[in-house]
C-alpha positions as CSV (number, residue, x, y, z in Angstrom):
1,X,-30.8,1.6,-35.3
2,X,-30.2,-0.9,-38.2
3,X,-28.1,-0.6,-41.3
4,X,-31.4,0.2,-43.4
5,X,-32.7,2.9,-40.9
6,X,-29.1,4.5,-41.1
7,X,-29.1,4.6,-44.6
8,X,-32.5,6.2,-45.0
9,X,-31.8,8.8,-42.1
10,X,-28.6,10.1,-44.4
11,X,-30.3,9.9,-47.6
12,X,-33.2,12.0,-45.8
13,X,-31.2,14.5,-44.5
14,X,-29.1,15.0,-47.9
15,X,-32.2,15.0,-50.0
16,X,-33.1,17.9,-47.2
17,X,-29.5,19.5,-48.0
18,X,-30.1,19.4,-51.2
19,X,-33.4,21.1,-51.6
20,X,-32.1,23.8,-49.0
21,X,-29.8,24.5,-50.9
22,X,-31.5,24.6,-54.4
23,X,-33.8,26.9,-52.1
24,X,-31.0,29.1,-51.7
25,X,-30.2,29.6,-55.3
26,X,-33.4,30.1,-56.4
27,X,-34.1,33.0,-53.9
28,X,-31.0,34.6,-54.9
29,X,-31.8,34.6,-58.7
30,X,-34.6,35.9,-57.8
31,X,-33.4,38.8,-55.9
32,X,-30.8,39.5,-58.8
33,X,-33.8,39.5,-61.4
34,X,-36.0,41.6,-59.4
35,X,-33.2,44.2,-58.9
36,X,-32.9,43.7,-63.2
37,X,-36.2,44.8,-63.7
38,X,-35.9,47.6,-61.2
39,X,-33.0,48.9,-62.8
40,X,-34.7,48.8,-65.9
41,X,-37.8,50.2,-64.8
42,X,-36.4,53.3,-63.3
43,X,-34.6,54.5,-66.7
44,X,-37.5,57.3,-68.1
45,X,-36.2,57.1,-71.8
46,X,-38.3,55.4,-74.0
47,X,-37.4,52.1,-75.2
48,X,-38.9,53.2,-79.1
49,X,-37.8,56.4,-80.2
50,X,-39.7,58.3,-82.6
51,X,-38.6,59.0,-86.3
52,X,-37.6,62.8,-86.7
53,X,-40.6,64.5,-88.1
54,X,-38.2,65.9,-90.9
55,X,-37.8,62.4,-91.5
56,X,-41.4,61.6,-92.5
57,X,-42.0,64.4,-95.1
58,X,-40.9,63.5,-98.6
């Protein structure tokens, strides 16, 4: 193999390392913002709370 064919085969297979590894990251933020939103979901108190009705009369 030629000095040109060697040079492509390691840029090739770090481009590949690269990308698996951006793969990686991706899926784990995922994960982590999935299990956010479960979190949040699974809290039953409501994100507004209503005004007092004592509050409203004048």
């Amino acid at each position: 193999m030629n000095s040109l064919g060697k040079k492509l085969f390691i840029a090739l297979f770090g481009l590949m390392a690269i990308g698996a590894i951006g793969g990686v990251m991706v899926a784990g933020y995922a994960v982590v913002i999935q299990d956010d939103v479960k979190s949040a979901s699974d809290n039953d108190a409501p994100s507004v709370v209503p005004a007092p009705s004592s509050a409203s009369t004048n």
